[in-house]
C-alpha positions in Angstrom: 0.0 0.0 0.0 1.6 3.5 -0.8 0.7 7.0 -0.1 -2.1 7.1 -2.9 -3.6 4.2 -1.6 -3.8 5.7 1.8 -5.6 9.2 0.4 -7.8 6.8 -0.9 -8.9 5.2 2.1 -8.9 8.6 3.9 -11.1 9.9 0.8 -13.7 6.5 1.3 -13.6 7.0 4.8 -15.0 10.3 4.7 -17.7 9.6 2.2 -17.9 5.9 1.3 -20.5 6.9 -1.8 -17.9 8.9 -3.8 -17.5 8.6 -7.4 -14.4 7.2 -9.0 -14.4 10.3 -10.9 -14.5 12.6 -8.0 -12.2 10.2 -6.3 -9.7 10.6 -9.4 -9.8 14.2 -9.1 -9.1 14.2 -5.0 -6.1 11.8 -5.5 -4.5 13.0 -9.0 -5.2 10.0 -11.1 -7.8 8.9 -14.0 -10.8 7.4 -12.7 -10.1 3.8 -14.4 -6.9 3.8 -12.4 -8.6 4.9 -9.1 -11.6 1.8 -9.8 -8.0 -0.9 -10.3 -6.7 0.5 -7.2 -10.2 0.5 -5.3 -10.9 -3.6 -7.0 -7.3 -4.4 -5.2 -7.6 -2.7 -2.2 -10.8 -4.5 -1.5 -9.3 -7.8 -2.8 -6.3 -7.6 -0.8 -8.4 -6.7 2.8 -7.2 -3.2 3.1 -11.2 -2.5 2.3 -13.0 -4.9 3.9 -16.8 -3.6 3.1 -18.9 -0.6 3.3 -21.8 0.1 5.8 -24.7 2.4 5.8 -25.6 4.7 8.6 -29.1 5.9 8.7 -30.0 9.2 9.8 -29.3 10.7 13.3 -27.5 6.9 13.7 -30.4 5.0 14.3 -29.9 1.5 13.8 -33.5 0.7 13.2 -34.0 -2.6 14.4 -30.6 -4.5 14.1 -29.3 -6.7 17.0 -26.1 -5.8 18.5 -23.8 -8.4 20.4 -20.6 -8.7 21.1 -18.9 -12.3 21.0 -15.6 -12.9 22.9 -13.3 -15.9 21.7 -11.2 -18.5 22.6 -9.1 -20.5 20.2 -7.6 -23.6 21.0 -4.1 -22.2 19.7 -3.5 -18.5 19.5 -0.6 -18.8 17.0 -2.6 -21.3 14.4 -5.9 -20.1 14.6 -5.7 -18.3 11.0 -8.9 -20.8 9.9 -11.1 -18.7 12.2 -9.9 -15.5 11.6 -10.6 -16.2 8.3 -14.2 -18.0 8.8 -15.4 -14.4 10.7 -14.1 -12.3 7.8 -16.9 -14.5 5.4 -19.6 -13.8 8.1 -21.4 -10.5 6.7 -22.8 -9.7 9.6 -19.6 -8.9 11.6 -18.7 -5.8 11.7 -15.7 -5.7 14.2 -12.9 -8.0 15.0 -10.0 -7.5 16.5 -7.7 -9.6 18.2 -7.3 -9.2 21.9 -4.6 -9.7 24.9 -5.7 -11.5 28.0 -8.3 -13.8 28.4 -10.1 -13.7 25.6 -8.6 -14.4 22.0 -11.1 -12.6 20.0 -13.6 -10.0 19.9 -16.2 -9.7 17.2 -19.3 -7.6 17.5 -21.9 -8.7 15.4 -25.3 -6.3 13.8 -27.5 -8.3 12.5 -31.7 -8.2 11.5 -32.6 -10.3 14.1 -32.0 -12.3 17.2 -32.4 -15.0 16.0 -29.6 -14.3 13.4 -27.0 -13.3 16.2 -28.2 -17.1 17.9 -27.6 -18.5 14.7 -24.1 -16.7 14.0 -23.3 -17.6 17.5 -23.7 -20.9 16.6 -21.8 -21.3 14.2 -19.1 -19.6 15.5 -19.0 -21.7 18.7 -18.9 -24.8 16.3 -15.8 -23.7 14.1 -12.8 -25.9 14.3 -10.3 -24.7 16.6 -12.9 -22.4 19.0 -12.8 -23.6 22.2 -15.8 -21.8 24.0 -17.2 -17.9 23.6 -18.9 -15.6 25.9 -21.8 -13.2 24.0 -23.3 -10.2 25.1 -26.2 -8.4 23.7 -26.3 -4.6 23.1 -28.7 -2.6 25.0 -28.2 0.0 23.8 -25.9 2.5 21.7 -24.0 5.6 23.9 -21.7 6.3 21.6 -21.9 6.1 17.7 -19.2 7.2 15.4 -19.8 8.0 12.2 -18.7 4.9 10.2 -17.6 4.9 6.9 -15.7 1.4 5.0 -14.6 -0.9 7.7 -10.6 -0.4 6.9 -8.0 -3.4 7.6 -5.2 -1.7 9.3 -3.3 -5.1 8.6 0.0 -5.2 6.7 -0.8 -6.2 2.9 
């Protein structure tokens, strides 16, 4: 990743619905050679997917939880890092000291969703248990624009 790709990112992370075109004209190149860059960044991880935030940050009726992680083996547990990224619903996860080996947080249409997300997750080779928690309610709410990987590429 250089320093175009990174104005690039800023530029998406600022307004996620900008044209190639406009994008083009922000970072200095034609907008065909903004899209390749875009199609790779997204390929390689660096853009891992877009969101949409409604109005005054409501949420409508998405359920919120938060699902903490143990792996059986913190240095070869690649196969559920990369089962989580598949999972469209999750919208966080990070990697974690202590206790707990990984944190996702999860926003999806339903309850029942999250139970069945849940599931799955707590039946992936190499998890050994989770702990969930449900969302009660939002204080804070940043504005959010593409989900970024700040992984090396």
């Amino acid at each position: 990743m250089d320093a175009i790709d990174e104005k690039i990112i800023a530029e998406l992370t600022r307004n996620a619905r900008i044209s190639h075109s406009e994008l083009a004209g922000k970072v200095l190149l034609s907008r065909n050679a903004v899209r390749q860059r875009v199609e790779r960044l997204e390929r390689q991880g660096h853009i891992a997917g877009y969101t949409i935030v409604r109005a005054g940050g409501d949420t409508g009726d998405a359920v919120s939880a938060l699902v903490l992680v143990y792996r059986q083996d913190r240095m070869r547990g690649g196969d559920v890092l990369a089962a989580l990224k598949r999972i469209p619903e999750v919208v966080l996860c990070e990697i974690l000291s202590g206790d707990f080996d990984i944190m996702v947080r999860l926003e999806a249409a339903s309850l029942e969703r999250v139970r069945g997300i849940w599931e799955d997750i707590a039946q992936m080779p190499g998890v050994r248990d989770t702990v969930t928690a449900l969302t009660l309610s939002r204080v804070v709410n940043p504005r959010r624009g593409p989900r970024i990987s700040t992984e090396p590429g």
